[in-house]
C-alpha positions as CSV (number, residue, x, y, z in Angstrom):
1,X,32.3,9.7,4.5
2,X,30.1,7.9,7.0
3,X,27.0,9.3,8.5
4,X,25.0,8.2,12.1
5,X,21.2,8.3,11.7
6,X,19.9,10.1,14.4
7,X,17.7,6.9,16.8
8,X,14.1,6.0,15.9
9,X,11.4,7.1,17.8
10,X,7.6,6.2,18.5
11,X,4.9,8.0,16.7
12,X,4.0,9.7,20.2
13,X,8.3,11.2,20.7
14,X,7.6,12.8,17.5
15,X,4.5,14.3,17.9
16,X,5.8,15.3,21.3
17,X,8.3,18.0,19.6
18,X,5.1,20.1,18.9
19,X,4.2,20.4,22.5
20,X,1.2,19.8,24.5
21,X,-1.3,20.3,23.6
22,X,-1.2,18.5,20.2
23,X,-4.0,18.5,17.3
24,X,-3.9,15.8,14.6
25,X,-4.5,16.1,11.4
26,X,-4.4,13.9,8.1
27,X,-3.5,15.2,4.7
28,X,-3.0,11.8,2.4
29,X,-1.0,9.6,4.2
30,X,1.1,12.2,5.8
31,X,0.0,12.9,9.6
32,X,0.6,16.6,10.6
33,X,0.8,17.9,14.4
34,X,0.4,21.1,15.4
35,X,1.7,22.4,19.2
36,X,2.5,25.4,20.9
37,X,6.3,24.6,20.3
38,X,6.3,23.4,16.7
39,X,4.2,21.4,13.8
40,X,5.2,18.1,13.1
41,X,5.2,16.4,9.8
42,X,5.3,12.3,9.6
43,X,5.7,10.8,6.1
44,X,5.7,7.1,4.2
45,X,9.1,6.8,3.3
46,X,9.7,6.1,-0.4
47,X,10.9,7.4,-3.9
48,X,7.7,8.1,-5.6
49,X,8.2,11.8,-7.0
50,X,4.8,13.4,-7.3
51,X,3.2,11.5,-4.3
52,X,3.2,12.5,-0.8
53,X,6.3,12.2,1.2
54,X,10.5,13.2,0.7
55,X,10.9,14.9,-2.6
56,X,14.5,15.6,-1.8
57,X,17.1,16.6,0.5
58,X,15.4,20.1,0.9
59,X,11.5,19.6,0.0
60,X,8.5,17.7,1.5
61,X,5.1,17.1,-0.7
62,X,2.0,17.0,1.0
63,X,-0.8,15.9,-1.0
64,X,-4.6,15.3,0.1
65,X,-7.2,18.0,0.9
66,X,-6.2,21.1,2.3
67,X,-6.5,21.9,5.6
68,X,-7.4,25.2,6.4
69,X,-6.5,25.3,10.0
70,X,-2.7,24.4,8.5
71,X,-2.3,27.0,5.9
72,X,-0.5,29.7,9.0
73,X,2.1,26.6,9.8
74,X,3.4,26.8,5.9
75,X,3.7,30.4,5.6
76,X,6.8,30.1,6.7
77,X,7.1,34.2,8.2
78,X,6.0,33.5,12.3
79,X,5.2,29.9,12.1
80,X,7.1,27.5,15.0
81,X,9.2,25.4,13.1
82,X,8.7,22.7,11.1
83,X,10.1,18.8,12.1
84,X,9.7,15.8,9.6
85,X,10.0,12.5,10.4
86,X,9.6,9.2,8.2
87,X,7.7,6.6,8.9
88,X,9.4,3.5,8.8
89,X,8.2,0.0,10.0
90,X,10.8,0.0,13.1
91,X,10.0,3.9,14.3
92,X,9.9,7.5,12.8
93,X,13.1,8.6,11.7
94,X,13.9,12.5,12.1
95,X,14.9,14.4,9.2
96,X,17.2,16.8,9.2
């Protein structure tokens, strides 16, 4: 079975799925943006269990200090959606 990985995109296409306006924020490496429309998680690619990034297909880690004004976007009751992408050298690669 083959599978198509979705295109690359910039670093500004991805935040853009939050909607404007967007607010930055850092926790580690990871770069979260948060928008009317959605938050957007970007991630180092990699397999380094325990560390920031892809755990596996169905969980995210996000280490770092917490960010109060994120906690409501991972409650996960009447948050927007969440969107990862990975952060690879050529673009960000969406995650489904």
């Amino acid at each position: 079975m083959s599978y198509v990985l979705p295109p690359l995109v910039t670093e500004a296409a991805a935040l853009s799925v939050a909607g404007v306006p967007v607010r930055r924020f850092e926790m580690g490496p990871a770069l979260i943006g948060v928008g009317p429309e959605a938050t957007v998680v970007v991630v180092a690619p990699g397999d380094d269990p325990g560390a920031s990034g892809v755990q596996d297909s169905t969980q995210v880690l996000l280490r770092g200090d917490r960010v109060p004004e994120l906690h409501s976007r991972f409650d996960f009751h009447d948050s927007p959606p969440v969107h990862v992408f990975a952060r690879l050298e050529q673009g960000h690669l969406p995650l489904r």
